[in-house]
N, C-alpha and C positions, 0 to 999 in steps of 0.2 A: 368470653368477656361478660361481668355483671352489668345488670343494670345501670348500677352506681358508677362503674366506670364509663359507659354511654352518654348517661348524663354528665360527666365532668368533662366528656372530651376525650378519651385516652385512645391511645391507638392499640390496634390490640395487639398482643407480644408477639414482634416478627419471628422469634423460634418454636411458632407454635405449627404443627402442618399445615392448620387449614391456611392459615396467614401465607406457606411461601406458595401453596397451590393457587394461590391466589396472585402474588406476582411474578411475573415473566423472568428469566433468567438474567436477561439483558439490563433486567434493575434491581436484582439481588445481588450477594455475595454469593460467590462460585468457585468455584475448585480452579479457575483456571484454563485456557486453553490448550492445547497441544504445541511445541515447537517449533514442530516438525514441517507444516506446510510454508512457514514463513521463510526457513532456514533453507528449505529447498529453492524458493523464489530468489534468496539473495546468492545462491552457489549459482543458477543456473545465471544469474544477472554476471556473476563473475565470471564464467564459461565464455557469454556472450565478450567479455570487455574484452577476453585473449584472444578469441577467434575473431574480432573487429581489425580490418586492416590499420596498421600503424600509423596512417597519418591520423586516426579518428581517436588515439587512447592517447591519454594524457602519459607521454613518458614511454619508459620500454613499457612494450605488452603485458609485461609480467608484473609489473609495478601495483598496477589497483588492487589485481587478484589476490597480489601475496600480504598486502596489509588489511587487506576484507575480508579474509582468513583468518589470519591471524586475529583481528578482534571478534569475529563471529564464533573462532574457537574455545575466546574467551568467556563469551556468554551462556556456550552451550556447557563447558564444564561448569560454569557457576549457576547454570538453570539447566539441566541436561531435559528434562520433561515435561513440564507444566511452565507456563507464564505467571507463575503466582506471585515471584519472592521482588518484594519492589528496597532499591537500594540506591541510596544514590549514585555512589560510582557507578552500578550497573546500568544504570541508567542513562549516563555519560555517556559512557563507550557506545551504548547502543545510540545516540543521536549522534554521535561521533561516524558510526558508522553512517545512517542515514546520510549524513551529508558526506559522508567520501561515495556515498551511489550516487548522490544525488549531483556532485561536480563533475565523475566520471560520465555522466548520462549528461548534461548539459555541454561539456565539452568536445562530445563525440555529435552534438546535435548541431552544434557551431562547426564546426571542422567539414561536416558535412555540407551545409548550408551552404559555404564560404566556396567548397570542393564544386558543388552544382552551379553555383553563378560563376566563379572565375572558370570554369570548364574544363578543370584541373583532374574530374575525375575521369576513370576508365570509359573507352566507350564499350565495355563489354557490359548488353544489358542485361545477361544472367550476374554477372559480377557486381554491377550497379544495386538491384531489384536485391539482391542478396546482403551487401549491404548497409540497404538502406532499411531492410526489414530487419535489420541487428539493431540497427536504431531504433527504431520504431518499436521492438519490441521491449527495450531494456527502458525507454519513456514508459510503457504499459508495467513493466515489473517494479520499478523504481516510486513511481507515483502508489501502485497498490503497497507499497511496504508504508510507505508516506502516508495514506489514507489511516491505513490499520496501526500506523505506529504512534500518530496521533489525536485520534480519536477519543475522544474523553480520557484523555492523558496518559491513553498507550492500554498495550494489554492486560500488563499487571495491575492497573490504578482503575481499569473496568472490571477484572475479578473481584476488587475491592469495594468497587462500587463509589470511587471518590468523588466522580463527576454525575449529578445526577440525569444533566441532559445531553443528550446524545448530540454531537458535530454532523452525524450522517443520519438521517431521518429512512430504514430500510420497512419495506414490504411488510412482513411479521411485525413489525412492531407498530403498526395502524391496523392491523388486523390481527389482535391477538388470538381470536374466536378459532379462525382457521391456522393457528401456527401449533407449532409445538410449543409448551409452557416450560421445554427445556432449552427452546432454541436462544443463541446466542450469536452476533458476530465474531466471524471468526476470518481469518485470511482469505480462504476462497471467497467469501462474500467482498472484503477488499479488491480484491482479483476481480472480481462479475464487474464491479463497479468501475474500478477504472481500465478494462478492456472497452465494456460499451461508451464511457465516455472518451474514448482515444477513438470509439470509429464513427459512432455519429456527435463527435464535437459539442453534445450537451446533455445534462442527466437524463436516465432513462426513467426509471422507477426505484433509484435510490437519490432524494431530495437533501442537499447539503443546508444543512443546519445554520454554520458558526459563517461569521467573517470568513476567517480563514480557510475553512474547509470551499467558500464559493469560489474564492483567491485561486488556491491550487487546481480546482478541475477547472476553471478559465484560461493557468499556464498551461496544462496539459492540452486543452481542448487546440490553443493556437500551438503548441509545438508541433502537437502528431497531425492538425490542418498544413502547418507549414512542408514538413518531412513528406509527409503523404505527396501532396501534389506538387515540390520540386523533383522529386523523384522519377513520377508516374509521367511529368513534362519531359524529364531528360531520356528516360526509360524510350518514351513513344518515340522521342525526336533521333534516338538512334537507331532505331527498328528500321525506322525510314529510311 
């Protein structure tokens, strides 16, 4: 950068090297995430909704699976590797999806709830703790796709860099010194995030940003408080 541009103000041309070694990954443009880990989170959520006993899934068993498939299959043919390509159909479908997890997960949390107070459920407390820990866990997978899907307006629109301020305020990015300057969020860091806020009920070391983002780990924090200890009450009171 010249002089002349310093005095006028100019910024200096972000395709220059020193420019992008100079900002963090998480506020440039970037190639993209991987998949891969997201796609596993949402099979393994759909794993969980068939292996949940039938009073807990909305419909035959087979029902959420085979339409979260079916769009998931859709995505990955039209994105098979990188999160890059932003569309808006494609975009649809994937919030389409979020919410068919995200009624299957709420539905199975109600059913339950309802099963523990009316006393309706098994008194077998390997069969209960089992589960109840399907619940519990598909609240932890469902909220981290939730997190990651929309956070500065999903993966593709942060490759791009469309939203400059982050929803999820992480570790690395208040401390750029000690991160990698390639580091980026990616699903597993969604995953850290809402595991620890599903077991201690409030953020750990990843601070929510937006409205929204404080919205969602407050639903999270009172579903998995609620699930957790009707369970672990009914759990004990059979043991007994």
């Amino acid at each position: 950068m010249t002089a002349t541009d310093s005095q006028n103000g100019d910024a200096p041309d972000s395709n220059t090297p020193d420019s992008d070694d100079q900002v963090p990954a998480w506020a440039r443009r970037t190639a993209g995430e991987s998949r891969w880990w997201a796609t596993a989170a949402m099979v393994g959520f759909l794993i969980l909704q068939f292996y949940l006993p039938a009073g807990f899934t909305a419909g035959p068993r087979w029902l959420v699976p085979a339409i979260g498939l079916a769009m998931l299959l859709v995505l990955v043919i039209a994105s098979p590797f990188r999160l890059d390509r932003e569309e808006t159909w494609l975009r649809r479908i994937g919030l389409l999806l979020m919410a068919l997890l995200g009624f299957a997960m709420i539905w199975s949390v109600i059913h339950l709830v309802r099963a523990l107070i009316d006393g309706r459920i098994s008194d077998n407390a390997a069969g209960l703790l089992m589960s109840g820990g399907g619940v519990w866990l598909s609240n932890v997978l469902v909220f981290a796709l939730w997190y990651w899907d929309f956070d500065r307006g999903g993966p593709a629109a942060r490759a791009h860099v469309r939203k400059p301020y982050p929803d999820f305020l992480f570790v690395q990015m208040q401390n750029q010194d000690l991160a990698d300057p390639n580091w980026e969020p990616q699903f597993p860091d969604y995953l850290y995030l809402s595991f620890t806020n599903a077991t201690a009920f409030s953020p750990t070391d990843v601070m929510p940003m937006s409205r929204w983002a404080k919205t969602l780990m407050m639903v999270q924090s009172a579903i998995s408080l609620v699930t957790v200890s009707l369970v672990i009450a009914r759990a004990v009171n059979v043991l007994k």
